[in-house]
FIMAR-690578 format. One line per 10 residues: number of its first residue (from 1); their letters; for each residue x, y, z of C-alpha. Coordinates in steps of 0.1 Angstrom, whole numbers, always signed. Layout:
NUM> a> X,Y,Z  ...
END
This chain:
1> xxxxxxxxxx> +387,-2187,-1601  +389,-2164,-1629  +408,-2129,-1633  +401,-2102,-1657  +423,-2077,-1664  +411,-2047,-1680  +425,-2038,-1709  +445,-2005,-1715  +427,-1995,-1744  +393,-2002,-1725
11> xxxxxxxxxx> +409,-1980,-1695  +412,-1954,-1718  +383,-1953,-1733  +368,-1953,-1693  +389,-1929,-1686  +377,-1908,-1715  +336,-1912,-1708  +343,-1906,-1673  +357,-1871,-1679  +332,-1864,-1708
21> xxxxxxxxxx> +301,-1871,-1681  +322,-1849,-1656  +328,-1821,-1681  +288,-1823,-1691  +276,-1828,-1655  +299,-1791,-1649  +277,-1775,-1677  +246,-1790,-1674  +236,-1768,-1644  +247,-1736,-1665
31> xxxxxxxxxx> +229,-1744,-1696  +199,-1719,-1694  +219,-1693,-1676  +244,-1691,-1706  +213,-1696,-1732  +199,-1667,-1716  +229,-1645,-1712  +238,-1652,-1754  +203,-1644,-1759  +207,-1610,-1736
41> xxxxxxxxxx> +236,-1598,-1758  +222,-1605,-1784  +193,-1586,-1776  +220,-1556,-1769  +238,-1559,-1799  +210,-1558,-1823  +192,-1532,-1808  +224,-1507,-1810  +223,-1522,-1845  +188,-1512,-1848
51> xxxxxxxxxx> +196,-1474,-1839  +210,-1466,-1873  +182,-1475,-1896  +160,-1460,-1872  +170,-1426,-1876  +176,-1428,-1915  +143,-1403,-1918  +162,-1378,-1900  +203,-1387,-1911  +185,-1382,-1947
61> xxxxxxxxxx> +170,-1350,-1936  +198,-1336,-1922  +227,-1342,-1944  +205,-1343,-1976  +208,-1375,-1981  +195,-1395,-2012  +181,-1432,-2012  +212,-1445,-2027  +233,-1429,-2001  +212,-1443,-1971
71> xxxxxxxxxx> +213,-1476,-1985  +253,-1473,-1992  +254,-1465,-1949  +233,-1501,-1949  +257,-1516,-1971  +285,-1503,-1955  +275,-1517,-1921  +265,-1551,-1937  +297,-1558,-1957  +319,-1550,-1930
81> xxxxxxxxxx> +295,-1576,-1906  +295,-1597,-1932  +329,-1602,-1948  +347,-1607,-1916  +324,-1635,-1900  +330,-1664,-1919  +370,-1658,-1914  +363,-1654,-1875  +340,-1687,-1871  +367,-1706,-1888
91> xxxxxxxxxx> +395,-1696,-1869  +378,-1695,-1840  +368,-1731,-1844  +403,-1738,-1844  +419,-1716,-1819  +389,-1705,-1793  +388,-1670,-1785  +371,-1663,-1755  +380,-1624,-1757  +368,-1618,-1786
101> xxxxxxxxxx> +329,-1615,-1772  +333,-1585,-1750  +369,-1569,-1773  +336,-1569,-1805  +311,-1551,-1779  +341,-1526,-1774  +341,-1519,-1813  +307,-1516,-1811  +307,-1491,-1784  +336,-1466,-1801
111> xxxxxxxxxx> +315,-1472,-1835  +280,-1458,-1816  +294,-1433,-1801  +309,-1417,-1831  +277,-1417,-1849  +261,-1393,-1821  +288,-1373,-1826  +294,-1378,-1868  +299,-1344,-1889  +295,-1358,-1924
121> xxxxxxxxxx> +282,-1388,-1944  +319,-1400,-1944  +319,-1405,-1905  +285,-1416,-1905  +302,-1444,-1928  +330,-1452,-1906  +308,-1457,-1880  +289,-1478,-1894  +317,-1500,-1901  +326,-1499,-1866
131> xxxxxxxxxx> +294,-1510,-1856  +294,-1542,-1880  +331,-1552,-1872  +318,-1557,-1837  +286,-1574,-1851  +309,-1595,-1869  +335,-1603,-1838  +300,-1616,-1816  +279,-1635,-1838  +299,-1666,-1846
141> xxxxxxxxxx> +317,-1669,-1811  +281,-1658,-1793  +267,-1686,-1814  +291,-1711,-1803  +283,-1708,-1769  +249,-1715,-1768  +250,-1741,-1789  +279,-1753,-1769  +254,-1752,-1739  +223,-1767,-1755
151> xxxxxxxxxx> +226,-1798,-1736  +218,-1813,-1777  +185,-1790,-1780  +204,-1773,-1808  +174,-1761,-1827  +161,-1747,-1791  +192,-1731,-1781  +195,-1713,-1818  +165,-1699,-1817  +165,-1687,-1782
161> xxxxxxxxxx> +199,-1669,-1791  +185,-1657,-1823  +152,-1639,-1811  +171,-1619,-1785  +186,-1601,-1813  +152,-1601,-1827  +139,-1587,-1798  +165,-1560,-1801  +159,-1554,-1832  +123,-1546,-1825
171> xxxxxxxxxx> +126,-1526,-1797  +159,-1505,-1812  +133,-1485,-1833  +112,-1478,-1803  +140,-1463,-1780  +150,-1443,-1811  +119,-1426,-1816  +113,-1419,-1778  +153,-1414,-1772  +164,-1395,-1806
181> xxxxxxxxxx> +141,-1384,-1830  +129,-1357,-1806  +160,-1341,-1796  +185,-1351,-1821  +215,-1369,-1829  +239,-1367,-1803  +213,-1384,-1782  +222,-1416,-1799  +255,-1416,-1772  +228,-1424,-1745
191> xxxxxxxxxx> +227,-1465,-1763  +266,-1464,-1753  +252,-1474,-1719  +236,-1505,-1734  +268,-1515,-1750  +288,-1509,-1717  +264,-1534,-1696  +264,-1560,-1726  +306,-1559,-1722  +301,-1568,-1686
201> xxxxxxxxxx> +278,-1596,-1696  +305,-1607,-1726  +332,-1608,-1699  +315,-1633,-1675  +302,-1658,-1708  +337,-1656,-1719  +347,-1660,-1685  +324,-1695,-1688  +334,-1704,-1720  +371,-1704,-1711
211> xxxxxxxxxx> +365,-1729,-1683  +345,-1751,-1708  +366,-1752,-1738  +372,-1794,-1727  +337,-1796,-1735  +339,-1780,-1763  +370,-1798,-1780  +346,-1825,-1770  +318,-1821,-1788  +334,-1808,-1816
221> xxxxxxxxxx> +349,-1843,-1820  +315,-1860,-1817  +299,-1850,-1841  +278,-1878,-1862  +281,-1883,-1903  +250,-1879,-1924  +263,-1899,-1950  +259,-1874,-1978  +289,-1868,-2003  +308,-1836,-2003
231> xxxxxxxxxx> +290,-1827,-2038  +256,-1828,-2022  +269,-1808,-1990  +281,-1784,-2015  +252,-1780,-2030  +229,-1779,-2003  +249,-1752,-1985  +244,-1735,-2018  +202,-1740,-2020  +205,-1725,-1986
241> xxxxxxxxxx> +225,-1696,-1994  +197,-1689,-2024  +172,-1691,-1990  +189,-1666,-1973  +194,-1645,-2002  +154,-1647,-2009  +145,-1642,-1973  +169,-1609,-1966  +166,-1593,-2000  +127,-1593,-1984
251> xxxxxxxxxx> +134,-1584,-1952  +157,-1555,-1960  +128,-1540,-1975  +111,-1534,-1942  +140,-1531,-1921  +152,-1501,-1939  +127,-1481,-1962  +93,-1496,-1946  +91,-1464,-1925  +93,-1442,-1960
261> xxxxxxxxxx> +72,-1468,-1974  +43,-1456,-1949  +50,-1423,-1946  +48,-1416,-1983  +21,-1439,-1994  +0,-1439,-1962  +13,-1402,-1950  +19,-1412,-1921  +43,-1393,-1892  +80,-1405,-1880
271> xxxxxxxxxx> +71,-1416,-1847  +39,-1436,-1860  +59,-1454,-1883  +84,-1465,-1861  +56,-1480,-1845  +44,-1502,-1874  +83,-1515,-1877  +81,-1519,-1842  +51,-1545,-1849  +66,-1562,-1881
281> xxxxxxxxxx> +101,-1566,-1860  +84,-1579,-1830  +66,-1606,-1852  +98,-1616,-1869  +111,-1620,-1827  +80,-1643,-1822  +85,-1663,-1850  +121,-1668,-1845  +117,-1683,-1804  +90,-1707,-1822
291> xxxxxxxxxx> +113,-1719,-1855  +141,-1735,-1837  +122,-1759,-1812  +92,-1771,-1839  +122,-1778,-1860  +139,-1796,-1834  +106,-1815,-1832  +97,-1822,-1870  +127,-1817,-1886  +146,-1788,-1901
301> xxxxxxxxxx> +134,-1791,-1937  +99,-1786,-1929  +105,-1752,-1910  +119,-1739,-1943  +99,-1751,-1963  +67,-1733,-1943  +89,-1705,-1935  +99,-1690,-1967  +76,-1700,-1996  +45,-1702,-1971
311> xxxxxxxxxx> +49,-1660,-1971  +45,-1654,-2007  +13,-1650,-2008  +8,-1622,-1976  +38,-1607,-1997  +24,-1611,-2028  -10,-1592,-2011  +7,-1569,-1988  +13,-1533,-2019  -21,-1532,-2025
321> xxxxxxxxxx> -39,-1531,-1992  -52,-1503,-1968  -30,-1490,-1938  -47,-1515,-1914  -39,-1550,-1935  -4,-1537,-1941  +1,-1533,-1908  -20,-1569,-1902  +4,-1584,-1931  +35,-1571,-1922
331> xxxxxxxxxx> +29,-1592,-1887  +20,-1619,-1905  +50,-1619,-1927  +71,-1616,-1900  +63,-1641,-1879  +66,-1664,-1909  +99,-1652,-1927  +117,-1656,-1895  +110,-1689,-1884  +135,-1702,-1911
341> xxxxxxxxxx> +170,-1685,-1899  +176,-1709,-1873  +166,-1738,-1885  +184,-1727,-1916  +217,-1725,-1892  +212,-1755,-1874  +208,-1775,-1905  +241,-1760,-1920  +258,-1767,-1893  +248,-1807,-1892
351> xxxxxxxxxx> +261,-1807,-1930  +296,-1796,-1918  +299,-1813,-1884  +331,-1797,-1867  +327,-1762,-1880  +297,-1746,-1859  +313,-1713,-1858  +326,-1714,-1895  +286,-1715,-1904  +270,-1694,-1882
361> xxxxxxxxxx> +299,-1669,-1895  +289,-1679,-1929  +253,-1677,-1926  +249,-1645,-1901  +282,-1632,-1930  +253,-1643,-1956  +223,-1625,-1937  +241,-1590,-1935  +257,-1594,-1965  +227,-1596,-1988
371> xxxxxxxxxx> +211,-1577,-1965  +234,-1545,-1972  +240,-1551,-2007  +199,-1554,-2014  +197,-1519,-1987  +217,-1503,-2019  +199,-1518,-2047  +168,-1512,-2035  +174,-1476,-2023  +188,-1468,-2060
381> xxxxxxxxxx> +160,-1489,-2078  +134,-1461,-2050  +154,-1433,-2059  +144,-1444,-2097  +109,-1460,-2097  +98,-1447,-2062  +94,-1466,-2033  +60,-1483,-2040  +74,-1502,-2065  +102,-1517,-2047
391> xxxxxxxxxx> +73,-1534,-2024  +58,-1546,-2060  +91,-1559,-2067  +100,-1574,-2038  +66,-1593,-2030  +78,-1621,-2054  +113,-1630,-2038  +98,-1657,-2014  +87,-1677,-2044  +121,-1686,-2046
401> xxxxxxxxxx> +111,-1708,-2012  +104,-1736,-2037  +144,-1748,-2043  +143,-1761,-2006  +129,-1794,-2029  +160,-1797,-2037  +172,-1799,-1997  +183,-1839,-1990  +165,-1853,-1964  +191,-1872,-1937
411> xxx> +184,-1885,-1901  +203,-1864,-1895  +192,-1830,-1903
END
């Protein structure tokens, strides 16, 4: 009769899968409820984000404001979202910090509140920085989470997370027009109470994440190689930074001067054209939920390649049609455009396996970024040429969809 003795090193390695299926079987009844809560503050934070563009018409009107100057409040509130998120993803990748999801709600909060209350353009500046160090603080650790919850539906999980800040987005402009536009500025204190519930909800996911950092030191050593060299990484992360660029260069357009698009061209009133952005916004939230699971389904590269050049021609259409196709296009446009950002995340983050906060910081940092500086090229090139022709201008940035050719296809992404 024969004996086997088990190994230590095969003990070990027991040892180890037995407490990786414990530390997944913990999560696995979570998964949704965390998906959902991201996707909640998300929702929160972009619609307090939302509240600033959406009362441009009457921060222009009542400060004297010029184009340039309203897009240097955009830029100001991109850059400072921008700049800071790559730095947090990557050191939070290293050294978790569960705090920092409700502490960048708290910035957010002080920076609302002092634009209710702003005096000049100056502290309308500073509070929009306020506002996009918090947006900053969120994104890459908010990110994190639920793909740290995804249960491997990564595209799924990134778009769920992404359209509640689409969602936010698109209703921000709404609650602004019924909220502050008809009884002015300081009204814009009453979206504090939005930010205080979303700390509450921060707390508890951080509260979740804390007791789950085993799984994710877990998964962020599991991660598979694709195979590809760190010169064709490089230079993929680079095609998609030219992606993002084309896509938010676009979408700054409508985000913040579509409104004075339609009421100069179509002459049409405040509230009414908050309720055309309200349309395009919820489009780009409808595309978004459906970009991240077809993805998931028939791969990353496809999405993109749909998603960004397959718009040029609604773009290309959309300055020389009536009040009822613009609107009609705009939709259209949306939903297309915004299918890309999260499988434009996801894929990033398969190129640099370990670094998932790192790249949402980089690619959220990349969104904002060239978001806010095309918000102060654009306003200065409407100031100029008028803002028709920023629209003309404009219409031909998706055609810049045709590098993702240049993409590698892997198994892997």
């Amino acid at each position: 009769m024969s004996t086997t003795t088990a190994s230590p090193a095969s003990e070990s390695a027991s040892a180890s899968a037995s407490a990786s299926a414990s530390v997944a079987q913990q999560a696995s009844p979570l998964v949704m409820k965390v998906i959902g809560a991201c996707a909640l503050a998300h929702l929160i934070n972009d619609l307090i984000q939302a509240v600033l563009p959406s009362i441009y018409p009457m921060l222009k009107a009542n400060y004297g404001l010029s184009f340039t100057q309203v897009g240097l409040i955009t830029l100001t509130f991109q850059l400072t979202a921008s700049l800071l998120q790559p730095w947090v993803g990557y050191h939070t990748d290293r050294h978790p910090k569960p705090w920092l999801l409700p502490a960048g709600m708290v910035c957010t909060l002080i920076g609302i509140l002092l634009l209710a209350f702003a005096a000049s353009f100056a502290s309308i500046l500073v509070a929009s920085a306020l506002v996009g160090i918090g947006s900053s603080t969120f994104h890459p650790e908010a990110s994190r989470v639920a793909r740290l919850a995804s249960g491997g539906r990564y595209g799924l999980a990134q778009s769920t997370f992404q359209v509640g800040g689409n969602a936010g987005s698109a209703f921000g402009p709404l609650l602004a027009a019924a909220i502050v536009i008809p009884y002015g500025q300081g009204h814009v204190a009453w979206f504090g109470l939005f930010a205080a519930f979303a700390i509450f909800v921060l707390y508890g996911l951080s509260r979740w994440y804390r007791n789950h950092l085993a799984l994710f030191k877990l998964k962020q050593g599991s991660q598979a190689s694709h195979g590809l060299s760190k010169g064709r990484v490089t230079f993929a992360l680079v095609v998609l930074a030219m992606l993002v660029f084309s896509k938010y260069f676009y979408m700054t357009s409508f985000t913040s001067y579509f409104t004075f698009y339609l009421i100069e061209k179509f002459h049409l009133s405040v509230a009414s054209s908050q309720l055309y952005l309200f349309l395009f916004l919820g489009s780009v939230a409808a595309g978004t939920f459906f970009g991240g699971p077809i993805g998931d389904r028939i791969g990353r590269k496809k999405v993109i390649w749909f998603s960004i050049l397959g718009a040029a021609p609604f773009t290309l259409a959309l300055p020389y049609v009536d009040l009822f196709w613009t609107g009609v296009l705009s939709m259209v446009i949306g939903f297309i455009l915004a299918s890309a950002f999260s499988a434009i995340v996801v894929y990033a983050q398969e190129l640099v396996p370990g670094n998932v906060g790192m790249i949402a910081g980089v690619f959220f940092g990349l969104m904002f970024g060239f978001g806010g500086i095309g918000a102060a090229l654009l306003g200065h090139l409407a100031d100029i040429q008028g803002i028709e022709y920023v629209y003309g201008l404009c219409s031909y940035l998706p055609l810049l969809g045709v590098l993702t050719i240049l993409l590698p296809n892997t198994k892997g992404v």
